[in-house]
C-alpha positions in Angstrom: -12.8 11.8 -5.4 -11.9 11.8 -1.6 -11.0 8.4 -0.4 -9.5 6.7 2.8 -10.4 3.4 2.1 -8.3 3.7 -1.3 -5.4 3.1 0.5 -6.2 -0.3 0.1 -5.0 -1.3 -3.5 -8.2 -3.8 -4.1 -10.6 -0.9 -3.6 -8.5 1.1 -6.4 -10.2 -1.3 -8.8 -13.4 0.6 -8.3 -11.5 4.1 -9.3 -10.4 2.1 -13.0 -14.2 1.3 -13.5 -15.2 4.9 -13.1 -12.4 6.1 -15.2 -13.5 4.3 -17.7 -17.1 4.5 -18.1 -15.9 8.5 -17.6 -13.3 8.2 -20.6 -16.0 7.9 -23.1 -17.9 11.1 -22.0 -14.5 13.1 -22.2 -14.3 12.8 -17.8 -11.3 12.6 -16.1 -10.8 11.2 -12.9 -8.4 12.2 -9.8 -8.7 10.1 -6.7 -7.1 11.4 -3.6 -5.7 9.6 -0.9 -3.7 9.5 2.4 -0.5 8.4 2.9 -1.9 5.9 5.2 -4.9 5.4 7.7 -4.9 3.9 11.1 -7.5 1.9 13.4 -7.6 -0.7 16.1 -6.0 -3.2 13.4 -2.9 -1.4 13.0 -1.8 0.8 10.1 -3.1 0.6 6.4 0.3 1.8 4.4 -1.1 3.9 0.9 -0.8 0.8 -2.0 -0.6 2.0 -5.6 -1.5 -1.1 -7.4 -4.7 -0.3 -9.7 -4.5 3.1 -11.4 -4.6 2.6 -15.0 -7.2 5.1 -16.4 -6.9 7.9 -13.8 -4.0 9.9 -11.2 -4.2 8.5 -7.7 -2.1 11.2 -5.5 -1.2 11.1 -1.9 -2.2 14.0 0.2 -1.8 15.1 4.2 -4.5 14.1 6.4 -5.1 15.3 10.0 -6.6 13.2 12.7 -5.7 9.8 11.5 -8.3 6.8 12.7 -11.2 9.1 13.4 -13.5 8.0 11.1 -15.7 10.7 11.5 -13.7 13.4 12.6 -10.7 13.9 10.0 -9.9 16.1 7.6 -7.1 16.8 4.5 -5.4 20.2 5.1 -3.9 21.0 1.8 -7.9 20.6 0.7 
Protein backbone atom coordinates (compact mmCIF):
# COMPACT_ATOMS: atom_id res chain seq x y z
CA UNK A 1 0.00 0.00 0.00
CA UNK A 2 0.87 3.61 -1.03
CA UNK A 3 0.18 6.07 1.62
CA UNK A 4 0.76 9.88 2.39
CA UNK A 5 -1.63 10.18 5.01
CA UNK A 6 0.36 7.36 6.95
CA UNK A 7 2.72 9.71 7.95
CA UNK A 8 0.48 10.41 10.62
CA UNK A 9 0.95 7.62 13.33
CA UNK A 10 -2.99 7.45 14.27
CA UNK A 11 -3.82 6.46 10.64
CA UNK A 12 -1.08 3.53 11.01
CA UNK A 13 -3.75 1.85 13.19
CA UNK A 14 -5.69 1.16 10.06
CA UNK A 15 -2.43 -0.75 8.35
CA UNK A 16 -2.38 -3.20 11.91
CA UNK A 17 -6.17 -4.07 11.13
CA UNK A 18 -5.36 -5.07 7.61
CA UNK A 19 -2.42 -6.98 8.64
CA UNK A 20 -4.25 -8.85 10.64
CA UNK A 21 -7.31 -9.88 9.10
CA UNK A 22 -4.49 -10.59 6.14
CA UNK A 23 -2.30 -12.82 8.68
CA UNK A 24 -4.86 -15.53 8.75
CA UNK A 25 -5.07 -15.87 4.86
CA UNK A 26 -1.16 -16.24 4.77
CA UNK A 27 -1.02 -12.02 3.36
CA UNK A 28 1.54 -9.92 4.14
CA UNK A 29 1.44 -6.38 4.23
CA UNK A 30 4.04 -3.48 3.30
CA UNK A 31 2.86 0.07 3.65
CA UNK A 32 4.91 2.71 2.04
CA UNK A 33 5.36 6.01 3.09
CA UNK A 34 7.11 9.50 2.73
CA UNK A 35 9.46 10.79 4.84
CA UNK A 36 7.19 13.63 5.44
CA UNK A 37 4.28 15.62 3.55
CA UNK A 38 3.68 19.27 3.49
CA UNK A 39 0.51 21.62 3.08
CA UNK A 40 -0.81 25.07 4.15
CA UNK A 41 -0.51 23.73 7.89
CA UNK A 42 3.01 23.20 7.89
CA UNK A 43 5.00 19.97 7.67
CA UNK A 44 3.69 16.36 8.79
CA UNK A 45 7.24 14.65 10.03
CA UNK A 46 6.85 10.49 9.03
CA UNK A 47 5.70 8.94 12.83
CA UNK A 48 6.39 5.19 13.28
CA UNK A 49 4.18 4.47 16.16
CA UNK A 50 1.63 1.59 15.01
CA UNK A 51 3.38 -1.19 13.01
CA UNK A 52 2.95 -4.28 14.78
CA UNK A 53 1.75 -6.88 12.13
CA UNK A 54 3.32 -5.43 9.00
CA UNK A 55 6.85 -3.30 7.57
CA UNK A 56 6.16 0.40 7.25
CA UNK A 57 9.24 1.84 5.08
CA UNK A 58 10.02 5.33 4.14
CA UNK A 59 10.52 6.09 0.53
CA UNK A 60 11.39 9.47 -1.69
CA UNK A 61 8.61 11.42 -2.86
CA UNK A 62 8.66 14.20 -5.48
CA UNK A 63 6.40 17.19 -5.46
CA UNK A 64 5.60 17.43 -1.85
CA UNK A 65 1.94 19.15 -0.97
CA UNK A 66 0.46 18.47 -4.39
CA UNK A 67 -2.14 16.38 -3.55
CA UNK A 68 -2.84 15.40 -6.89
CA UNK A 69 0.14 15.88 -8.66
CA UNK A 70 3.06 13.77 -6.74
CA UNK A 71 4.74 10.89 -7.31
CA UNK A 72 7.50 8.28 -5.50
CA UNK A 73 10.53 7.91 -7.74
CA UNK A 74 12.23 4.83 -6.50
CA UNK A 75 8.44 3.26 -7.47
Amino acid sequence: MVSKALVVGAYQRKAEVLARLGAGRGLELTVLIPPAWRDRRGTQMAELRHTDGYTLRVIPLRFNGNFHLHYYPTL
